[in-house]
C-alpha positions as CSV (number, residue, x, y, z in Angstrom):
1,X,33.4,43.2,32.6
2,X,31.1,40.4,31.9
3,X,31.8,37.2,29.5
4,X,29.2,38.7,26.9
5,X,31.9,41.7,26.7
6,X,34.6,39.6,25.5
7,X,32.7,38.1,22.8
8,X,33.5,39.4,19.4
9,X,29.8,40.7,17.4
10,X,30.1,37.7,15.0
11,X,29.8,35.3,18.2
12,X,26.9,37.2,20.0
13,X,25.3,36.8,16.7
14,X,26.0,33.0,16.6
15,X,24.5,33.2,20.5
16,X,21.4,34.7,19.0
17,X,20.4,32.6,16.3
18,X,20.5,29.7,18.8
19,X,17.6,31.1,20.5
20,X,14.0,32.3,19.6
21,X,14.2,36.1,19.2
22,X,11.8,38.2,16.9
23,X,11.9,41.6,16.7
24,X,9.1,43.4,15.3
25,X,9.2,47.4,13.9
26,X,6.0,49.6,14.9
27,X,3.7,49.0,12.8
28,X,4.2,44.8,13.4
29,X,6.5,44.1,11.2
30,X,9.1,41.3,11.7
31,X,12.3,43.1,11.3
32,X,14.2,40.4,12.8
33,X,13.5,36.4,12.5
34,X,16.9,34.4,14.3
35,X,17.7,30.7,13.6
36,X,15.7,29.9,16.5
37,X,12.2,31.2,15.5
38,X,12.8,29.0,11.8
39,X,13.1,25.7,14.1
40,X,10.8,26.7,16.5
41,X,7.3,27.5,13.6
42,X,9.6,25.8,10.6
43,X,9.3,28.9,9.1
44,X,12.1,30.8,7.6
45,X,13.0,34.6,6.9
């Protein structure tokens, strides 16, 4: 079992908006803008 495991979804989410993740959709989209990403280009969702 790793530490990520014993991390309840609220606190992987918390994990995720410290770091720069977009996710885009298929036709290019941004589906997905975290915390990160609105530090990062000062742009926000």
């Amino acid at each position: 079992m790793t530490a990520l495991s014993y991390l309840a979804p609220d606190g992987l989410l918390a994990i995720l908006d410290l770091t720069q993740i977009m996710v885009r959709d298929f036709d290019g989209r941004i589906v997905y803008w975290a915390k990160g990403c609105e530090r990062l280009y000062g742009w926000s969702s």
